[in-house]
N, C-alpha and C positions, 0 to 999 in steps of 0.2 A: 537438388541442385542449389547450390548457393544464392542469394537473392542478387539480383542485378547480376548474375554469370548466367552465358549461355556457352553450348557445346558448337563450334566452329568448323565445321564435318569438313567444309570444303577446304578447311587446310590440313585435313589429315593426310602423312606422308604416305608412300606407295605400301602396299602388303609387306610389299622384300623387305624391308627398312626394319620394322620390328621384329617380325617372325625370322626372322635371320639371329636374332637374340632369342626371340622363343624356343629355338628349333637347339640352341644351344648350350644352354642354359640344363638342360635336365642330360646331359651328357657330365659333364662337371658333379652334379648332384649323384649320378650312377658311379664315377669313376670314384667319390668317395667312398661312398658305399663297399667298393668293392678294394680300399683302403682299408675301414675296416673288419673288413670279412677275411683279410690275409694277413693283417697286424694284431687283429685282436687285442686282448688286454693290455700288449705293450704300450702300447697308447698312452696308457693313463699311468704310466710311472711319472711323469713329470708335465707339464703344460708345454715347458720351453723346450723339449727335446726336437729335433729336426722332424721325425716324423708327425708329434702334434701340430707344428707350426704349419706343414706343408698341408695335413689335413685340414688346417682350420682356414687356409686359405683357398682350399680348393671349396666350402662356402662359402666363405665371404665375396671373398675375388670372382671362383669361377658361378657357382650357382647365383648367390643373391645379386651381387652386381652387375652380373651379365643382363638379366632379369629386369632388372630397375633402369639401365640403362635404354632397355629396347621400349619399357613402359613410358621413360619419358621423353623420346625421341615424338613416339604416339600421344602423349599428352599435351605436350609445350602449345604445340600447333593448334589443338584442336581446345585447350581452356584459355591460352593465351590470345589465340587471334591471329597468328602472326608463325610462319615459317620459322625454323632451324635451317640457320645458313649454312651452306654448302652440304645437302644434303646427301652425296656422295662420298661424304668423308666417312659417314656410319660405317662402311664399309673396310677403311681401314683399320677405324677403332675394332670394328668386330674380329678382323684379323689378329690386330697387334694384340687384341687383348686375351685371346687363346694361345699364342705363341707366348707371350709373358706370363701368364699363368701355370701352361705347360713347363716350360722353362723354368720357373721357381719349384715349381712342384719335383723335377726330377734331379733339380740339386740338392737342393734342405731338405728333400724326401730322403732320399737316395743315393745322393752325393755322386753322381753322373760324372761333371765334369764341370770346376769352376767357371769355366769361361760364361757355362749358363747360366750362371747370376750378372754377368754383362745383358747377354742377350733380356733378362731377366727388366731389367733395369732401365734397357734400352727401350723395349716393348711395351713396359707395361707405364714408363713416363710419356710417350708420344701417345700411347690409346685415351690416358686419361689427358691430356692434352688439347687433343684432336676434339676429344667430348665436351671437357669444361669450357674451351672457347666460343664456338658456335652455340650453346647452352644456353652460354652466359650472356652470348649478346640479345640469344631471341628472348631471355627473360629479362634484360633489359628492357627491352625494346615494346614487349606484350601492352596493347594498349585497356586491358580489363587486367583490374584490380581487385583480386581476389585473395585470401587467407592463404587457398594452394598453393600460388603461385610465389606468395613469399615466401611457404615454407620448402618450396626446389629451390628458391636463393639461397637459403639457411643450407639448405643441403649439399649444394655446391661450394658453399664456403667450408663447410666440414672436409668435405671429399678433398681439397684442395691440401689444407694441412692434414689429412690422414697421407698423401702421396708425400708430400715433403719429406713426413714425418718416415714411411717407406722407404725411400733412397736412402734417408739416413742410416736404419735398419741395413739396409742392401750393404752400403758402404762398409759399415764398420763388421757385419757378419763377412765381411770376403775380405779385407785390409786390418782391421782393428786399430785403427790408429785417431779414433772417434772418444775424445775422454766425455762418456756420455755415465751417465746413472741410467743404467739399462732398465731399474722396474722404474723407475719415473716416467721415462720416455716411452714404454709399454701401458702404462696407464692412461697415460695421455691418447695414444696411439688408440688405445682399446675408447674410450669417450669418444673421441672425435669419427671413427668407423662406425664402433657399433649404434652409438646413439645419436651423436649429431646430422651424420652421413644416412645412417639405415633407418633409427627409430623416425628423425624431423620428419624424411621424404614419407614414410608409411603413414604417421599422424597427419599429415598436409593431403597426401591422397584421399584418405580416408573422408575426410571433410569435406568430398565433390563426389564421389566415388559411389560411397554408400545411399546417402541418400537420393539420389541418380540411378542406381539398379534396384533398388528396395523402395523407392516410395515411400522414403521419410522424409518427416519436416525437414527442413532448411538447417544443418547447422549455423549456430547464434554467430553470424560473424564477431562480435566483440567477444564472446567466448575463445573463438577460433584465434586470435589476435593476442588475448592472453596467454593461452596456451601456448602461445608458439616462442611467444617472451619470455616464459617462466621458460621453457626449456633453451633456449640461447642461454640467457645469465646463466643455468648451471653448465649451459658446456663451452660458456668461456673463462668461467670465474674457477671450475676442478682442475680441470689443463694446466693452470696456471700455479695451483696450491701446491699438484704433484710437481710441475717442474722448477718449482723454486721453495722448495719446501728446506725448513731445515729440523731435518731429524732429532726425534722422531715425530712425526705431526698425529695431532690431535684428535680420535675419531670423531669426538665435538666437531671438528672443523669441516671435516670431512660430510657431515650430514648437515651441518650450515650452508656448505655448498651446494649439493643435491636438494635440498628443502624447494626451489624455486620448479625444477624439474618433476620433484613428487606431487608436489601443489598441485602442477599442471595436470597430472598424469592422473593425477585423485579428481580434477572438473573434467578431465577430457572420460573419462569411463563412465563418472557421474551422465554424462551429458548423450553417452553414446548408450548408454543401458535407457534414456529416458528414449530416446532417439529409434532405437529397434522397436520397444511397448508399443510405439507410435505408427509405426507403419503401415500403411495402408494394401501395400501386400504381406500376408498374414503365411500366405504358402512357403512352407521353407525351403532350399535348396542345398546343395551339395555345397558351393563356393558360401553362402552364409552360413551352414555350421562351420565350417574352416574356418570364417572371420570369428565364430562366438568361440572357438575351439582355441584359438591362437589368443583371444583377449585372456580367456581363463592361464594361460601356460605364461601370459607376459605378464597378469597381475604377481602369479607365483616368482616369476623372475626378480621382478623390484621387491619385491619380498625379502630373497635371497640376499641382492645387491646391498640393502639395507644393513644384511647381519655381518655383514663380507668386512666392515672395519673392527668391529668386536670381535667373531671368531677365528679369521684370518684362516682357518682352515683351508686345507690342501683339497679339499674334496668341492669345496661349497662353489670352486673357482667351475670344477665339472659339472659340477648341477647346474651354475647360473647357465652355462655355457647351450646346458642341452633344453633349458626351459624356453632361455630366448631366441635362441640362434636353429634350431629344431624344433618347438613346439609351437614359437611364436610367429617368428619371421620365415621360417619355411613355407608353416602353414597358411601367412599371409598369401606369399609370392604364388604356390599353387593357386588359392582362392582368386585371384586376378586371372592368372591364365587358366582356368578354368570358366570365366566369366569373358574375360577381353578375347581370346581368341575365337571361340562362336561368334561374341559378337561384331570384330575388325571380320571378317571371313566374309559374314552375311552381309555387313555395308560394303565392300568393297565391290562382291562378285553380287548379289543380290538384290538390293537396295532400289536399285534405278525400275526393276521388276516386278519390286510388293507388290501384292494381290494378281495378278497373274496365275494363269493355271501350274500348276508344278511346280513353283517358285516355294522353296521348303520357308517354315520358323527358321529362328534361330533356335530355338529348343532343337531342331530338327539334326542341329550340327556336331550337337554332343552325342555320344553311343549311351544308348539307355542302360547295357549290359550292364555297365561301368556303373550304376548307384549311386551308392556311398561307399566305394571301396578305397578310395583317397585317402577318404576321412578318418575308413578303420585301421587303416596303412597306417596314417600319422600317429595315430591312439597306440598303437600298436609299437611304432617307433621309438615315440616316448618314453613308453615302459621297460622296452629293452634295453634302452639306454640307461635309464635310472636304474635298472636293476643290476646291471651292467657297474654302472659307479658306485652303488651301495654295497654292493656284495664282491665286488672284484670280478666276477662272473666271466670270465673270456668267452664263454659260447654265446651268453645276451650279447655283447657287443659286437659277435660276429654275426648274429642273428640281425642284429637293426642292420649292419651293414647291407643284409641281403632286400630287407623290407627298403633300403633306400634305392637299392637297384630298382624294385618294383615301383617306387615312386617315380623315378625317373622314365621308365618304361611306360606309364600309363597316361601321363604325361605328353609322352611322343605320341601313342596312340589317338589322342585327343586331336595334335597339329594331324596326324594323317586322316583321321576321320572326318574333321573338319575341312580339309582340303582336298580328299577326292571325290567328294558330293560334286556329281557332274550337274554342268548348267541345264538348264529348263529346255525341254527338246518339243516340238511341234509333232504331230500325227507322220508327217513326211520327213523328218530326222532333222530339219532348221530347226537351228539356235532361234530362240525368238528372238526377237529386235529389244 
């Protein structure tokens, strides 16, 4: 736990609240799957074709975002101190945000029927809406000051210009009447989701998170502060080079830019590799190989990202894609709810209980059946994908499709195992008190 932060239990929001995002989240992550297990290679003739766009949003959109969103509904309250206003609106975000993902997915998929890029557009502006407002005010308002808690600011300012940046997309894919520089505005697009939006919030979590279930030192607040700075300037100062750049710009420039980003990203590993040595629980688990699993796929990712102004390759744009967005941030998002849903389950319904007869762990709420099968799933996903983008391979890429189904599927098993563990019963069948 961070020094001077404590966990706020009593303003954690109701069960429904997140697990509503839990519960839906690995439907999104199956339905891609099961994308590509019927599209197979087609996929990978071009990044920008209808059907990659629609898959690449059914993770961002539907898996990772849904995910993040239900994580910091549960967060805000409980490191900030302080309530998420109107806490019934979660509820139409969770709506609006499956009908607008639905809806995008079955017109740039599939091309359904235009109108579904209104509805598209309609749904998927009022969900992120509905989210960033009440967000924004309870991180306003959070009276502990903590590295996290700035880095969900950082992150909501990204998500903010990645939607603008969306409608615009929307707009001129259904009218064209947008004089935009479409790989500019895709560059852009791609910094401010994938890394401002997705990488800030996981690096900020990370920072309360880890050392919190693992029994490590405190990360270095003034490290944490840095980090978070070096990674702002690069995703305010790229955005800016791509969208006013004047052809052709400079990979010098381009790796001028990112330099404050890598910085960070080179003390935040440094810092998190000294930070694991250290811990005081020694015992590994399931959700902590997924964290070691996902750091190793995201160092490889900025690897890639690195060569991406030099070799410009067609292929490097799939590798990044499946290092980060599958090996990295996948594996993140499992590791959380693998770790957070046992334990929101047992504080919710259990908590008031401990030490009482019957009153199970939290260990207790995971299925032991289940191992390491996640983990071999993801290792497993990885490879067919890479193998898949290196070789052109159509049956690997229809093969991970199916491993993602199984992700998805073990996943839900988890929220059901975790939630039909009946409460604590007396000799005479009362509940205990």
């Amino acid at each position: 736990m961070l020094p001077g932060s404590g966990l706020h239990m009593d303003q954690a929001p109701p069960l429904d609240i997140p697990f509503r995002f839990f519960a839906t989240s690995p439907f999104f992550l199956m339905l891609c799957g099961g994308v590509l297990l019927k599209e197979g290679g087609t996929l990978l003739q071009s990044p920008l074709q209808g059907e990659m766009v629609a898959t690449a949003h059914l993770i961002t959109l539907g898996w990772i975002a849904t995910t993040m969103f239900g994580a910091m509904y549960q967060m805000i309250p409980v490191l900030g101190g302080g309530p998420v206003p109107w806490p019934k609106g979660c509820r139409w975000v969770h709506l609006l945000l499956i009908v607008g993902v639905v809806s995008l997915v079955l017109e740039v998929g599939i091309h359904l029927h235009r109108w579904l890029l209104l509805v598209a557009s309609i749904s998927l502006a009022g969900a992120m809406l509905l989210f960033i407002v009440p967000v924004s005010i309870a991180l306003l308002r959070a009276p502990v000051r903590h590295p996290t808690l700035w880095a969900m600011r950082l992150a909501v300012l990204n998500l903010i210009a990645v939607l603008c940046m969306g409608l615009i997309f929307l707009g001129e894919y259904a009218h064209g009447f947008f004089a935009i520089d479409r790989h500019a505005m895709l560059g852009a697009h791609l910094v401010w989701g994938l890394f401002g939006w997705v990488g800030t919030l996981i690096v900020g979590v990370s920072f309360h998170v880890l050392p919190m279930f693992y029994m490590m030192p405190p990360f270095p607040r003034r490290r944490a502060y840095g980090i978070l700075l070096g990674l702002a300037t690069t995703w305010l100062l790229l955005p800016l080079l791509l969208l006013l750049r004047v052809p052709p710009l400079p990979a010098w420039l381009l790796w001028l830019a990112a330099l404050p980003a890598v910085s960070a990203m080179l003390l935040y590993g440094q810092t998190m590799f000294t930070l694991f040595r250290a811990r005081k629980r020694k015992k590994g688990d399931l959700p902590l190989r997924l964290w070691q699993f996902a750091y190793l796929c995201g160092g490889l990712a900025i690897v890639l990202l690195l060569l991406w102004p030099v070799l410009a390759a067609e292929w490097l744009r799939y590798l990044f894609a499946v290092f980060f967005l599958f090996g990295c941030v996948s594996s993140i998002m499992m590791a959380m709810l693998y770790r957070i849903i046992p334990f929101l389950t047992w504080f919710h319904r259990y908590s008031q209980r401990a030490g009482q007869p019957g009153v199970p762990m939290m260990d207790d709420l995971t299925p032991k059946r289940m191992g390491y099968w996640p983990l071999w799933n993801q290792g497993l996903t990885l490879v067919l994908l890479l193998t898949a983008v290196a070789t052109g391979w159509d049956f690997a890429l229809r093969l991970g499709g199916v491993t993602l189904i199984l992700a998805g599927a073990m996943l839900w098993y988890l929220l059901y195992f975790a939630l039909k563990t009946a409460l604590p019963q007396q000799h005479g069948g009362k509940v205990l008190p």
